[in-house]
N, CA, C and O atoms as a GROMACS GRO file, in nm:
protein
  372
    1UNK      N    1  -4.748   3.296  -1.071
    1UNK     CA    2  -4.624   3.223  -1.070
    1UNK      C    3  -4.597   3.176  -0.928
    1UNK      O    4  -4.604   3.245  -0.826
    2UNK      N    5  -4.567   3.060  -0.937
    2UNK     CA    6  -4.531   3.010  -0.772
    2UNK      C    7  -4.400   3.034  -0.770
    2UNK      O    8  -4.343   3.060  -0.876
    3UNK      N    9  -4.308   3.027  -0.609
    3UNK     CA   10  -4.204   3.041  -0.577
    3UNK      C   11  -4.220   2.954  -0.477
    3UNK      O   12  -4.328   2.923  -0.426
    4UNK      N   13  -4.077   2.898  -0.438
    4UNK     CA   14  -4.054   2.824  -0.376
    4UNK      C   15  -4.108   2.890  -0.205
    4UNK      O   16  -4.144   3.006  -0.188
    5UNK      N   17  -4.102   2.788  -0.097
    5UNK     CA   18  -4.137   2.767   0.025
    5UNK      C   19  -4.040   2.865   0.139
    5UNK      O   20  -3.963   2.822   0.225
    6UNK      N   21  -4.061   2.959   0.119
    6UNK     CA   22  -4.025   3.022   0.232
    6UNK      C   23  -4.037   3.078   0.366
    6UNK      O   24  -3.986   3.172   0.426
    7UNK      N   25  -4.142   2.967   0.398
    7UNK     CA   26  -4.182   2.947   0.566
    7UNK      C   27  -4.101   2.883   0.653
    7UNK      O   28  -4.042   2.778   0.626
    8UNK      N   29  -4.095   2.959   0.785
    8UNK     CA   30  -4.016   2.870   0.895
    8UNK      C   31  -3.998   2.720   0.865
    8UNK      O   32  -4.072   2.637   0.813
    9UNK      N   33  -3.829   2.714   0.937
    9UNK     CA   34  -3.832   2.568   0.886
    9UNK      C   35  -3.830   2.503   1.030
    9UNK      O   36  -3.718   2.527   1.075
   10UNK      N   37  -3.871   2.462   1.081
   10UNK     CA   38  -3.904   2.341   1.247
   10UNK      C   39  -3.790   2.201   1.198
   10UNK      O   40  -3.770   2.144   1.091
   11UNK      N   41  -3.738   2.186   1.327
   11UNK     CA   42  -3.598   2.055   1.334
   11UNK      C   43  -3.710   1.963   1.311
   11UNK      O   44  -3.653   1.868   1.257
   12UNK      N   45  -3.843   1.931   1.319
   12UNK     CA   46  -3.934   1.798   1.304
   12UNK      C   47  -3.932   1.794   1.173
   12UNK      O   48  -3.898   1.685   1.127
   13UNK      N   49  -3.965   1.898   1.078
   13UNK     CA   50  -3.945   1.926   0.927
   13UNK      C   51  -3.803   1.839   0.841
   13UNK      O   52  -3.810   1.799   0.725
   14UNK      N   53  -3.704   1.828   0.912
   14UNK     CA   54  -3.599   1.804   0.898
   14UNK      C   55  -3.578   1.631   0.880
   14UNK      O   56  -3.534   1.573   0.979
   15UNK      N   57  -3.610   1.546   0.754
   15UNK     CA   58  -3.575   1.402   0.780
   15UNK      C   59  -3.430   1.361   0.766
   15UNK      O   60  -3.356   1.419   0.686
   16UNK      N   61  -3.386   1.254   0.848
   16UNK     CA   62  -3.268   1.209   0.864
   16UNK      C   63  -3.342   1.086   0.880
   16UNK      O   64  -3.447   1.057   0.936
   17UNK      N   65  -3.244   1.012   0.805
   17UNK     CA   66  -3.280   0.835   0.764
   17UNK      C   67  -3.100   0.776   0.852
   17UNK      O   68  -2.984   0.764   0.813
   18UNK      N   69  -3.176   0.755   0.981
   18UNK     CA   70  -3.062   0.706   1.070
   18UNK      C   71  -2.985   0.589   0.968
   18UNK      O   72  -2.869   0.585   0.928
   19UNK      N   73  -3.074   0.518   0.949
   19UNK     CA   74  -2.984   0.407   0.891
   19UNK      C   75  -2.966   0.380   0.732
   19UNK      O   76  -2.964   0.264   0.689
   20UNK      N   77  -2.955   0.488   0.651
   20UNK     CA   78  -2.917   0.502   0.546
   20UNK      C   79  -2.804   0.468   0.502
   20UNK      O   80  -2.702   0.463   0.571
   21UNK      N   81  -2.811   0.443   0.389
   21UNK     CA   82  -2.643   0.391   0.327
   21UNK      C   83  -2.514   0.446   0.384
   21UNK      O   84  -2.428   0.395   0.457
   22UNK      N   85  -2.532   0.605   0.310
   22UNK     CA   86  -2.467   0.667   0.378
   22UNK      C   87  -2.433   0.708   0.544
   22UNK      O   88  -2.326   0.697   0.604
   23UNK      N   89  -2.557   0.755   0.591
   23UNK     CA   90  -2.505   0.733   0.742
   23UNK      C   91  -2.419   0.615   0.795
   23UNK      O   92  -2.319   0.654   0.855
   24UNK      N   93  -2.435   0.484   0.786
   24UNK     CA   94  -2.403   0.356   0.803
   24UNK      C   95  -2.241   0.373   0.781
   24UNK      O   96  -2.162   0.350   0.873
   25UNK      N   97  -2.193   0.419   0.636
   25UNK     CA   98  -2.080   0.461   0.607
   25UNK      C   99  -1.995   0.538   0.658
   25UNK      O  100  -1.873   0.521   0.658
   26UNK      N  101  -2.086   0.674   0.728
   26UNK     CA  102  -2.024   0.755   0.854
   26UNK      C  103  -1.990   0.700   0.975
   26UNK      O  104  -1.890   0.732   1.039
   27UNK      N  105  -2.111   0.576   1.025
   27UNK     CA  106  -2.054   0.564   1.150
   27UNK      C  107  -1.943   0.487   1.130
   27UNK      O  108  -1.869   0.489   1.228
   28UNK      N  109  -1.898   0.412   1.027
   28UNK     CA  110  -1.816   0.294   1.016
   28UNK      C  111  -1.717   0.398   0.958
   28UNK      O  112  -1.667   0.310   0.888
   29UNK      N  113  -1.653   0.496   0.928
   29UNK     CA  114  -1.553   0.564   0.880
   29UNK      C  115  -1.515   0.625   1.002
   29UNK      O  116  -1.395   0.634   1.030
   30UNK      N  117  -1.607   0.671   1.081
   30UNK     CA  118  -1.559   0.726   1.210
   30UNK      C  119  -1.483   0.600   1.316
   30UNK      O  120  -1.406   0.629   1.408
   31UNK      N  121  -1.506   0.519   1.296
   31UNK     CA  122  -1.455   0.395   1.369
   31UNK      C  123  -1.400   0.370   1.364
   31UNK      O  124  -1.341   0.337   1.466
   32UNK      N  125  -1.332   0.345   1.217
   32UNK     CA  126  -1.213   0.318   1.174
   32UNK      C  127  -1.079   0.427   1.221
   32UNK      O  128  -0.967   0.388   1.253
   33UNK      N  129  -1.118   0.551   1.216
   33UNK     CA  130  -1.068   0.658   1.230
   33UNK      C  131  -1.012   0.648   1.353
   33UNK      O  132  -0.892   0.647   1.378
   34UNK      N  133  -1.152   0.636   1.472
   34UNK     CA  134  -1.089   0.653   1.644
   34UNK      C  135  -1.036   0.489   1.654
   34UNK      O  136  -1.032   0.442   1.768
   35UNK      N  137  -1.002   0.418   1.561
   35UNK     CA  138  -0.960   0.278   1.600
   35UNK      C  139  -0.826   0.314   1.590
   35UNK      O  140  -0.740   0.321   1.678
   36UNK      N  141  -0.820   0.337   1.470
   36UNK     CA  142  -0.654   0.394   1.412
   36UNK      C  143  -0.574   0.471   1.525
   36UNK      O  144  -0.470   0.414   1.558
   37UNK      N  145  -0.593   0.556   1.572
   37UNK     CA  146  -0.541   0.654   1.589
   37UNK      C  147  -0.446   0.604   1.697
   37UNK      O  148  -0.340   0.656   1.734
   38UNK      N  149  -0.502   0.497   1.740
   38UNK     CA  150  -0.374   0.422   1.870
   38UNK      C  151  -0.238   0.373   1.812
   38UNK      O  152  -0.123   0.369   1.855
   39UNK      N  153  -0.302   0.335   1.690
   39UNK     CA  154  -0.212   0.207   1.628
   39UNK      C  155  -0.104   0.333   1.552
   39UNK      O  156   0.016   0.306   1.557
   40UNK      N  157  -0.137   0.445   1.495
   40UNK     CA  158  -0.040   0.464   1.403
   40UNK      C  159   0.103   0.533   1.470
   40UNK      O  160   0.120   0.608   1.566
   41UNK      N  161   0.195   0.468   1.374
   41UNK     CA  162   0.314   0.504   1.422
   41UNK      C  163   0.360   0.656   1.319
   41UNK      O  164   0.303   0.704   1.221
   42UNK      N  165   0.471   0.695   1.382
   42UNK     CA  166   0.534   0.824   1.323
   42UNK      C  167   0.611   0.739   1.190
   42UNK      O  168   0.656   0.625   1.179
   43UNK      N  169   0.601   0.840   1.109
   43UNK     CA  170   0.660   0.776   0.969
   43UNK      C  171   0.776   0.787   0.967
   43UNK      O  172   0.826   0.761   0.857
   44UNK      N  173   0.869   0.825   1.072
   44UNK     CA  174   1.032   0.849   1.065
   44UNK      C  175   1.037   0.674   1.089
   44UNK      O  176   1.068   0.591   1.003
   45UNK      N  177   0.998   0.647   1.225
   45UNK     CA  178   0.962   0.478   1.268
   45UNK      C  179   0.976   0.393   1.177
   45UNK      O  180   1.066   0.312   1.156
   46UNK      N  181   0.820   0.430   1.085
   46UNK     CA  182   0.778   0.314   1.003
   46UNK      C  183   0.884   0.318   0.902
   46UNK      O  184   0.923   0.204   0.879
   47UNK      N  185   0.956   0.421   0.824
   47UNK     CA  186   1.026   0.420   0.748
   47UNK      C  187   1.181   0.346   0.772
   47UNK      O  188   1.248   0.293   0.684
   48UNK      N  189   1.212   0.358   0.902
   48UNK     CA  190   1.335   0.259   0.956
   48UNK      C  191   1.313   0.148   0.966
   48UNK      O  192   1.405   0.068   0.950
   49UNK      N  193   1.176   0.101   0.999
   49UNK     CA  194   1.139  -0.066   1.018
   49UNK      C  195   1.087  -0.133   0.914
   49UNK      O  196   1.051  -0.251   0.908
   50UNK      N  197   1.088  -0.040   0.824
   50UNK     CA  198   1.029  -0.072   0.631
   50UNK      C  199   1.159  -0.086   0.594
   50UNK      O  200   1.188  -0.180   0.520
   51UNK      N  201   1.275   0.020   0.645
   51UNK     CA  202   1.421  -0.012   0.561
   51UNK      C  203   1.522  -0.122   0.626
   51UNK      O  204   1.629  -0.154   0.574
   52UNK      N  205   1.469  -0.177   0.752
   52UNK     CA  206   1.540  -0.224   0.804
   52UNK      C  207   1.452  -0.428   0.790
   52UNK      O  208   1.516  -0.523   0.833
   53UNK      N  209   1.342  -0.443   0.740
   53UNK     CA  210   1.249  -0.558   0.667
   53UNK      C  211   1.322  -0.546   0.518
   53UNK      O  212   1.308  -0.646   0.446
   54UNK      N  213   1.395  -0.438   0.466
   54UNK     CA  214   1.387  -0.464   0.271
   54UNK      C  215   1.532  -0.520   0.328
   54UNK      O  216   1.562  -0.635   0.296
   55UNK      N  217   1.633  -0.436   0.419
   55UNK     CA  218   1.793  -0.489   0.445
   55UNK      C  219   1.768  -0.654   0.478
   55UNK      O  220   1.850  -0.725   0.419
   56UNK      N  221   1.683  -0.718   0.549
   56UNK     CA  222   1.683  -0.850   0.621
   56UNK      C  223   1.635  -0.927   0.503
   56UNK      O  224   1.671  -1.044   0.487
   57UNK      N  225   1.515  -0.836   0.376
   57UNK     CA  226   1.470  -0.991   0.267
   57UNK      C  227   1.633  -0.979   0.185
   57UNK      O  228   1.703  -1.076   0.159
   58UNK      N  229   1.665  -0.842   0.156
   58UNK     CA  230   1.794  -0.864   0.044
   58UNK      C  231   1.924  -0.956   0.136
   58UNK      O  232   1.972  -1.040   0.061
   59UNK      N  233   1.982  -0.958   0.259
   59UNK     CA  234   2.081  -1.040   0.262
   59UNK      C  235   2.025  -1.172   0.312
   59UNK      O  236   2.088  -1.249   0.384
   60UNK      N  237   1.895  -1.191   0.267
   60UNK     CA  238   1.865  -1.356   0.249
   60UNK      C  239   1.854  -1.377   0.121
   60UNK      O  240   1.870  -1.492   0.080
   61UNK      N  241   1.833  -1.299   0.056
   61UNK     CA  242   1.810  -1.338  -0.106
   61UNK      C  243   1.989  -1.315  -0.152
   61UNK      O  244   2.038  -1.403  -0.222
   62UNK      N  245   2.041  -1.244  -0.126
   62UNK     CA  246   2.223  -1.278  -0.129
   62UNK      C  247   2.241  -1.373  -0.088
   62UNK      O  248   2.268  -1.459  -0.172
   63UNK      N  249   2.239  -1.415   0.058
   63UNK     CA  250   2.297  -1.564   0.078
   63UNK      C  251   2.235  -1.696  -0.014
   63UNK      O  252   2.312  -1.780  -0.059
   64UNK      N  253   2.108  -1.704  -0.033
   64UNK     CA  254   2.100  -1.793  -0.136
   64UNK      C  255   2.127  -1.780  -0.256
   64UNK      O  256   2.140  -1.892  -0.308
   65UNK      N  257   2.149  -1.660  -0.358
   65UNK     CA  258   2.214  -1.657  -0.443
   65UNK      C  259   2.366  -1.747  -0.431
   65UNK      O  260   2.412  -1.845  -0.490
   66UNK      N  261   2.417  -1.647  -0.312
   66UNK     CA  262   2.615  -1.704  -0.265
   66UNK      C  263   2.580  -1.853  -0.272
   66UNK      O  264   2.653  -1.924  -0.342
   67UNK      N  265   2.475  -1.909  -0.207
   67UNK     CA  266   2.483  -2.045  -0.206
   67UNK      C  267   2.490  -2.126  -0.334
   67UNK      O  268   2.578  -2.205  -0.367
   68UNK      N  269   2.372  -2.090  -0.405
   68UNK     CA  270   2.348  -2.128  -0.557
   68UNK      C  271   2.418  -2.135  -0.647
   68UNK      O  272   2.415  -2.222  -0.734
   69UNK      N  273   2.523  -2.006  -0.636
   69UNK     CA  274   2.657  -2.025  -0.730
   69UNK      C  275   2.783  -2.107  -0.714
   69UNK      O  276   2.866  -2.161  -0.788
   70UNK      N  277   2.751  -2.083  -0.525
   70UNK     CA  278   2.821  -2.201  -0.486
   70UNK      C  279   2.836  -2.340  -0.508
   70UNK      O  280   2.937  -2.410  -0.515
   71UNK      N  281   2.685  -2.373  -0.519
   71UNK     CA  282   2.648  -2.510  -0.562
   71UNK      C  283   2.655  -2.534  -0.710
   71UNK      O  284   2.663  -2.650  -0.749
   72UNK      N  285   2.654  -2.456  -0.776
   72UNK     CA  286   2.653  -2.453  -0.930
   72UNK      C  287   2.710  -2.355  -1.024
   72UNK      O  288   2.658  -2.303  -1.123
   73UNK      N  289   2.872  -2.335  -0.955
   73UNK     CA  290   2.905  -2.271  -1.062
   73UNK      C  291   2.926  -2.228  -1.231
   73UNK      O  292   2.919  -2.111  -1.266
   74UNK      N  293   2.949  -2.323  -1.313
   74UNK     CA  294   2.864  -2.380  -1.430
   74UNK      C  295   2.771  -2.337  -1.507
   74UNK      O  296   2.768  -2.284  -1.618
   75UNK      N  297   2.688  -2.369  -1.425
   75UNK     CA  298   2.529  -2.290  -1.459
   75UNK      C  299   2.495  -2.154  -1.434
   75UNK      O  300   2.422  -2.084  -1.504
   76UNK      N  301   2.589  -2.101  -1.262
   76UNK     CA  302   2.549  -1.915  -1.290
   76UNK      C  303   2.641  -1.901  -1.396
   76UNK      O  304   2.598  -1.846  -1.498
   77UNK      N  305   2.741  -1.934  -1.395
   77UNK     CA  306   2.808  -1.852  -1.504
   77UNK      C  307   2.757  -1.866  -1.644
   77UNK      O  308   2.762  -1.763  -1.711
   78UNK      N  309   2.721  -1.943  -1.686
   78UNK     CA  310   2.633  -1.927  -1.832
   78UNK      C  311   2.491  -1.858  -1.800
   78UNK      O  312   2.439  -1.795  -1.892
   79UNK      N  313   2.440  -1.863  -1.702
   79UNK     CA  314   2.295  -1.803  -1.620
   79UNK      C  315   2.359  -1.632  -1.724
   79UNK      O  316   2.315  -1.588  -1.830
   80UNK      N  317   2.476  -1.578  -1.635
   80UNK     CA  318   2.514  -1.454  -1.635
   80UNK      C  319   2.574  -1.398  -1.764
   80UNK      O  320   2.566  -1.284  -1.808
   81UNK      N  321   2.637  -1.507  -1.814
   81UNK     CA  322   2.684  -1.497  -1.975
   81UNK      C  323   2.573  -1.425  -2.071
   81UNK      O  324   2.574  -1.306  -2.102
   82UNK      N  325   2.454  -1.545  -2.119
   82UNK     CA  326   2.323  -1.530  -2.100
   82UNK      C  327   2.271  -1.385  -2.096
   82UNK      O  328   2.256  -1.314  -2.196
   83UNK      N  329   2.249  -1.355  -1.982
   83UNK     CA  330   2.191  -1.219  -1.951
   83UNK      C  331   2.313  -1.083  -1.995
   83UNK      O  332   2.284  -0.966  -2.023
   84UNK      N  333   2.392  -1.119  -1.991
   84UNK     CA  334   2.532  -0.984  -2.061
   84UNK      C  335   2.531  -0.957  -2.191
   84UNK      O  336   2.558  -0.853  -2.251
   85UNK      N  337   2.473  -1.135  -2.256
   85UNK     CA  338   2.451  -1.092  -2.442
   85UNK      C  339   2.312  -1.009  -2.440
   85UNK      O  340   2.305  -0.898  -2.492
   86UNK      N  341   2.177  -1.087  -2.362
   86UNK     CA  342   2.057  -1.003  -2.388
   86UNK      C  343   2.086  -0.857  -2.420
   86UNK      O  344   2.062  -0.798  -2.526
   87UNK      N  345   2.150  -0.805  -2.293
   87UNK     CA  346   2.152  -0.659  -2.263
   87UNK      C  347   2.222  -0.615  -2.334
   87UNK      O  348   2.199  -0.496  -2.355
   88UNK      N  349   2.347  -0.674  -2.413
   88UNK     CA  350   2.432  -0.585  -2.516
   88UNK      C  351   2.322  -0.596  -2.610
   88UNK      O  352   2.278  -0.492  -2.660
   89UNK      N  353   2.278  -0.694  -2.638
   89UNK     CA  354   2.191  -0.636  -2.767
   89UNK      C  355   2.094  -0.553  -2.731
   89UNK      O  356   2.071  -0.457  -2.805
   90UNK      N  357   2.019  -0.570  -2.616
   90UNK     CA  358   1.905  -0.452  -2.611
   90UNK      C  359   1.987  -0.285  -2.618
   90UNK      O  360   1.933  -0.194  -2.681
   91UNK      N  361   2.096  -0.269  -2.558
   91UNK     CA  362   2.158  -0.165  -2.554
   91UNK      C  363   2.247  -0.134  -2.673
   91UNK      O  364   2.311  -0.029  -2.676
   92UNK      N  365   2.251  -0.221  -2.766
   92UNK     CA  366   2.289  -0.174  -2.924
   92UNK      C  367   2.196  -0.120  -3.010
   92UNK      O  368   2.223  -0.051  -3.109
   93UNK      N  369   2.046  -0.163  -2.956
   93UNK     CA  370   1.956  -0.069  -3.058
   93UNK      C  371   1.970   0.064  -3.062
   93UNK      O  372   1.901   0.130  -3.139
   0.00000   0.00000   0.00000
């Protein structure tokens, strides 16, 4: 019965395919990694300058609403009529 190879193992014994898929993938994950590490901010930061970008799109999307109804009162108000019947009926099922 044979058994497996249990003779000294020598680092020449040892193949490594420098430019293998995977390796290739290591060096480029490591790169990304020590690239990052300048750029990232503390998430208390990012989370004030994420809430303080959603405050600046919503009171532009208010003022053109204010404008729109302004310009066409008429039409939001049946716009809104409209949407008050949808929802009573979805909320009567």
């Amino acid at each position: 019965m044979t058994g497996p190879y249990t003779g000294q193992t020598f680092a020449y014994d040892i193949e490594e395919d420098v430019d293998s898929t995977s390796a290739r993938l290591d060096r480029e994950a490591d790169a990304l990694l020590l690239e990052g590490e300048g750029r990232a901010r503390p998430l208390r930061r990012a989370v004030r300058e994420d809430a303080g970008l959603v405050r600046d799109w919503g009171q532009d999307r208010v003022s053109r609403l204010r404008g729109s109804v302004e310009a066409e009162p008429v039409k939001a108000t049946l716009y809104a009529l409209a949407l008050g019947v949808v929802i009573g009926m979805l909320a009567a099922r």
